[in-house]
TORKOLBA-175314 format. One line per field, with one value per residue (C-alpha): residue in three letters; residue number from 1; x negated, y, z negated. Coordinates in steps of 0.02 Angstrom, whole numbers. Each point is the difference from the previous one (the first is absolute). Layout:
REM TORKOLBA-175314
code = [ala/...] $
pos = [NUM/...] $
u = [X/...] $
v = [Y/...] $
w = [Z/...] $
//
This chain:
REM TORKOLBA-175314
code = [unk/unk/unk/unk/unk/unk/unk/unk/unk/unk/unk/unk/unk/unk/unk/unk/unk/unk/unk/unk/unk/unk/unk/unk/unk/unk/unk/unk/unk/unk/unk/unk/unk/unk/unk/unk/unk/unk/unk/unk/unk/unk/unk/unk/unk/unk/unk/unk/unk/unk/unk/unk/unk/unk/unk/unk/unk/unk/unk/unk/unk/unk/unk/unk/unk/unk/unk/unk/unk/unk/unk/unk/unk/unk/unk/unk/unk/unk/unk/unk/unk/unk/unk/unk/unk/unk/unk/unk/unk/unk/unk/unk/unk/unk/unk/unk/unk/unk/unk/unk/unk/unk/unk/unk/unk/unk/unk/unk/unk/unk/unk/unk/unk/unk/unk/unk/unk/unk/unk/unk/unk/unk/unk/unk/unk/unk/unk/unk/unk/unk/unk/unk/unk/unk/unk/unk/unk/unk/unk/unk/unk/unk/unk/unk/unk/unk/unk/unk/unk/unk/unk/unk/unk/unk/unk/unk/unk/unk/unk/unk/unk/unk/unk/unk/unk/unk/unk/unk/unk/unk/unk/unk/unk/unk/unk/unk/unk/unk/unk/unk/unk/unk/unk/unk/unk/unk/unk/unk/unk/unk/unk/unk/unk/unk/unk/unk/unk/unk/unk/unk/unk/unk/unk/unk/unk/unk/unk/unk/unk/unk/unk/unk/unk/unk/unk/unk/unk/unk/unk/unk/unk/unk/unk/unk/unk/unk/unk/unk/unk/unk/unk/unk/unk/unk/unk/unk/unk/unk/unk/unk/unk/unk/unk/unk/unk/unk/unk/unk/unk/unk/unk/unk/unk/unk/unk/unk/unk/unk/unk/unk/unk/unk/unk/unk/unk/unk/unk/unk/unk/unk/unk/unk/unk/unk/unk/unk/unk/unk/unk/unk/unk/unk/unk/unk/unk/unk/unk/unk/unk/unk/unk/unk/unk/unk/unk/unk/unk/unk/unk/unk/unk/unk/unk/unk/unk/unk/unk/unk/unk/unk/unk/unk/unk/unk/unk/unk/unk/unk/unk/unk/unk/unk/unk/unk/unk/unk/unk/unk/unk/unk/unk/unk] $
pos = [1/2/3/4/5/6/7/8/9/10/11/12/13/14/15/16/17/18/19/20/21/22/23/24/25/26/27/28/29/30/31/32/33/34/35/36/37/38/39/40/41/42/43/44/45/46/47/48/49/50/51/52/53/54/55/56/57/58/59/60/61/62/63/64/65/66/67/68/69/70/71/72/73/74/75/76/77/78/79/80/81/82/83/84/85/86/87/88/89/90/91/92/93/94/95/96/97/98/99/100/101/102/103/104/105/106/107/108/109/110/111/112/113/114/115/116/117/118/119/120/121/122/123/124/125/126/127/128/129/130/131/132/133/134/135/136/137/138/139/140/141/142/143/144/145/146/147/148/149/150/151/152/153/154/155/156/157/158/159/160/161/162/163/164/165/166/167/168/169/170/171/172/173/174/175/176/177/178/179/180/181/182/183/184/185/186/187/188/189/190/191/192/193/194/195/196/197/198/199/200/201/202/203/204/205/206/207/208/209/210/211/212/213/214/215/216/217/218/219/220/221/222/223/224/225/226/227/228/229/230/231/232/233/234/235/236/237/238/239/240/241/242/243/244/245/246/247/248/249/250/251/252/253/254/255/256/257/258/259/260/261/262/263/264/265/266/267/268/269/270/271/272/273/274/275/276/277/278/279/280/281/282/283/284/285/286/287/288/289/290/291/292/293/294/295/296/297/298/299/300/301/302/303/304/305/306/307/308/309/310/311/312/313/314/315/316/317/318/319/320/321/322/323/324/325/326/327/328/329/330/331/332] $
u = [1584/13/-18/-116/63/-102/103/169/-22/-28/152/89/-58/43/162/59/9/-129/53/-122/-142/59/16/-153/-81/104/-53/-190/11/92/-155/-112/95/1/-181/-39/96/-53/-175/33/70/-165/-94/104/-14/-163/-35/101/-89/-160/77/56/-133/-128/114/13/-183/-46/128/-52/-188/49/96/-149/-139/107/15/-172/-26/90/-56/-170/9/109/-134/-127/104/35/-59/-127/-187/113/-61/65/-102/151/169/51/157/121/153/174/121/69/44/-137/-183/-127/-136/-115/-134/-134/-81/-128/-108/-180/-75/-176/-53/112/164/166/147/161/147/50/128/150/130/124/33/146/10/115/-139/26/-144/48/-59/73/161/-46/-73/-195/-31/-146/-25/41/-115/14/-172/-24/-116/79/171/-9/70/-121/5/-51/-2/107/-108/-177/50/-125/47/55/-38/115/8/39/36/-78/159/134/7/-1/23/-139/-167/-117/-173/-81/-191/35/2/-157/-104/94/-71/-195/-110/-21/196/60/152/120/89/138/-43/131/-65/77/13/2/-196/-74/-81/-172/34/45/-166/-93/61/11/-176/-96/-44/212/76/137/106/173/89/165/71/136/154/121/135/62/162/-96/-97/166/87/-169/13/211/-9/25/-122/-162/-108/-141/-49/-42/-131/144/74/-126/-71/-189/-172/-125/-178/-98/-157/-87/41/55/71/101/142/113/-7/36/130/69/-15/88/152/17/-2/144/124/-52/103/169/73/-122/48/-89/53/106/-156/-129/128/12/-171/-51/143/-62/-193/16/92/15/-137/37/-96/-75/-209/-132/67/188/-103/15/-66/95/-91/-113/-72/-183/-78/-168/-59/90/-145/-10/164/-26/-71/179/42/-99/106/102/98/101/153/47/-103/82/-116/30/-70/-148/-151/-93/-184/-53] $
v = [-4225/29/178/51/80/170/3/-63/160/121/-74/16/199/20/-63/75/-144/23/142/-29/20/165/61/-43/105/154/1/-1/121/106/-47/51/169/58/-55/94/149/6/-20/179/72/-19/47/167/31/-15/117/114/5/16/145/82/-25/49/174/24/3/101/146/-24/31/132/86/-15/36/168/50/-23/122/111/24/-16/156/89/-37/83/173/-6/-60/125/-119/-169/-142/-169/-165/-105/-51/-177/-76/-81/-88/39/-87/-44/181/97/0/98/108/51/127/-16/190/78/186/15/130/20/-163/-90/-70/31/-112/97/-56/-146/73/-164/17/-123/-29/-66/-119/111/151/82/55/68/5/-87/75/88/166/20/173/5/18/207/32/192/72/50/151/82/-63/-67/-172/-108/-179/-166/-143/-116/-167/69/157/100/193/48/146/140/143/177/83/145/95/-70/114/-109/75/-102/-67/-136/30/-172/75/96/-177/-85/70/-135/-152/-71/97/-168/-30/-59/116/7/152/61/188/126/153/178/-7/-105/-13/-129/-162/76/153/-117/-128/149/86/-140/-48/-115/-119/-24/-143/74/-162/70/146/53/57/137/-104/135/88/193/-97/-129/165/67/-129/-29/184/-22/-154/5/-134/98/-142/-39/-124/-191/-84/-114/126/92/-42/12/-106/-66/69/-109/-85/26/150/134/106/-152/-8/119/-105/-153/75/63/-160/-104/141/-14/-215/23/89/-151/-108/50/-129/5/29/172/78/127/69/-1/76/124/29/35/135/96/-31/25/158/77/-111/-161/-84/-12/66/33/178/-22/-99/110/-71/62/-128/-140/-135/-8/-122/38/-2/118/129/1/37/126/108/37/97/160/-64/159/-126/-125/45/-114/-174/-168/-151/-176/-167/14/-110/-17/-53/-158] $
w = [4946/-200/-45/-121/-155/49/184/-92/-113/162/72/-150/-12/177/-11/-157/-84/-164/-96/-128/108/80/-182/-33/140/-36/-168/67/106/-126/-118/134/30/-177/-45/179/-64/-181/83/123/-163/-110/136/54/-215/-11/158/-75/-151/83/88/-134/-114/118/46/-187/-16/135/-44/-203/56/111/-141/-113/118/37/-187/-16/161/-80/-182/33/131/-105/-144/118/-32/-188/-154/-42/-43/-20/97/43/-6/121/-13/-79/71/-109/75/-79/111/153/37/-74/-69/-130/55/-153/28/-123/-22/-93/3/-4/-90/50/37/-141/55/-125/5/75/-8/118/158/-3/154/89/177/81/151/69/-6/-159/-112/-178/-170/-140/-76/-147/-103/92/-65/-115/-190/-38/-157/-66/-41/-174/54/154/-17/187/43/50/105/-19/101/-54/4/-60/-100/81/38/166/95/48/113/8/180/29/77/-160/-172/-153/-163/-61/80/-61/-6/-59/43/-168/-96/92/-151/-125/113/-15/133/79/2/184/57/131/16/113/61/71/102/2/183/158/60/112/-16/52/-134/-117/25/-15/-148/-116/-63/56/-167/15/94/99/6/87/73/-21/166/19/73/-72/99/-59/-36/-97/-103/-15/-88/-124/-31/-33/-105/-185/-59/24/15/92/145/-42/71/76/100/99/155/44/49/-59/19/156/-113/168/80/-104/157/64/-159/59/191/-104/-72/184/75/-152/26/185/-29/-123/136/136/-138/28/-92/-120/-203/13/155/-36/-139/137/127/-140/-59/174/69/-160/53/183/-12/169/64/105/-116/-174/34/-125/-22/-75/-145/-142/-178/-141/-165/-10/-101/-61/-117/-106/-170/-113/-6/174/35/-142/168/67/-127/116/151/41/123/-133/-70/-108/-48/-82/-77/90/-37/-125/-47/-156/29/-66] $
//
């Protein structure tokens, strides 16, 4: 019987004798085995890069959703009357993004642009500030020869504070100047008392046509008074470093609980950006209690808002020590 060509080839393979066909096959199946492992390659890439991506989000979020924890409770503890309408996030790299705060103060009823709050967080945790000079604009006054601050962005004045338990050669007294403003003027103004009193002492001694708008808490150590007393620069408190709350819209008597609770959050954030201050701000609260209560809450200044002859009143308040004009509104 005559072979086909098809069974004269198999015999041929089988026997050895066609070279060119065996070749041929090894060459496929080396086709097929690089096409099969460039195939696993892409694939095992593009998992990877789905991982990775994917774990790169996650922890970027993370780091950003923790700055934002943190500088909005720290907010809730300082700033004196500045309030913040969000954060916008701005991407800055693979490694980092932008968080800008955009702030402003309202002075009965109006709101006044304040100076935005810009930081950076890391993907590795970090939360920092631009590098850079942030200390305000130092003006000295013509009539009292005190240095007096501006904001940086809007030019406005910022308040400053004088603790009642610190000597200061010199002591600004801003209640003295209200007279050179229209009657109908809108004021804030940063007050200092001569002693610690309480939050219900202090909502009943200021009067009542005044908005009390925030109250500056006592967070000071002896060691703390001691230095302020030993330093050479004799200068006051800025609005930027003292620590405080806000006055509840709703419940007067609740503030100083706000401020309690906000505290007591900040030390359940160990690893938060603020720790350490909280962790501080309470030993010096709580004293020899277990915890910080209503009673270690000692008010030492706050900030009230109100027409300049209004606040033409606290001029008969035995109480203030020392009073410096804020942001200010002319009438339209």
């Amino acid at each position: 019987m005559t072979e086909t060509k098809k069974e004269q080839e198999l015999n041929d393979l089988f026997e050895g004798n066609s070279v060119g066909n065996i070749a041929g096959i090894v060459k496929k199946a080396k086709r097929k085995t690089i096409l099969r492992n460039i195939l696993i390659s892409l694939l095992v890439v593009l998992f990877l890069c789905f991982t990775v991506s994917f774990s790169w989000l996650f922890t970027i979020r993370g780091s950003q959703e923790k700055a934002l924890r943190d500088i909005e409770l720290f907010g809730q503890i300082t700033n004196p009357n500045v309030e913040e309408l969000g954060s916008q996030n701005e991407s800055n790299g693979v490694f980092e993004g932008i968080l800008t705060f955009n702030r402003y103060k309202e002075v009965e009823g109006i709101p006044v642009d304040w100076s935005n709050y810009i930081l950076t967080y890391s993907l590795f945790g970090g939360v920092s500030r631009f590098t850079g000079n942030h200390s305000p604009i130092q003006i000295e006054d013509k009539v009292d020869g005190l240095v007096r601050y501006y904001d940086r962005e809007t030019k406005q004045r910022m308040m400053s504070f004088y603790h009642p338990d610190v000597k200061y050669s010199q002591i600004r007294n801003d209640l003295n100047s209200l007279n050179h403003f229209a009657d109908d003027a809108l004021v804030e103004l940063g007050v200092s008392f001569n002693q610690k009193y309480t939050p219900e002492e202090v909502r009943k001694l200021i009067p009542e046509n005044l908005t009390l708008k925030w109250y500056w808490v006592d967070t000071y150590s002896e060691k703390d008074i001691e230095w302020l007393n030993d330093k050479n620069d004799d200068l006051p408190e800025l609005a930027t470093q003292i620590y405080g709350f806000a006055a509840n819209p709703v419940h007067s008597s609740m503030s100083e609980e706000d401020f309690i609770e906000n505290v007591q959050r900040g030390l359940t954030y160990k690893n938060g950006k603020y720790f350490r201050e909280f962790n501080r701000i309470s030993n010096n609260l709580k004293g020899d209690s277990a915890e910080i209560v209503g009673e270690n809450i000692g008010i030492i200044g706050v900030v009230i808002t109100g027409t300049a002859s209004d606040l033409v009143e606290l001029n008969g308040v035995d109480m203030i020590r020392a009073s410096v004009l804020g942001v200010t509104i002319k009438p339209d």
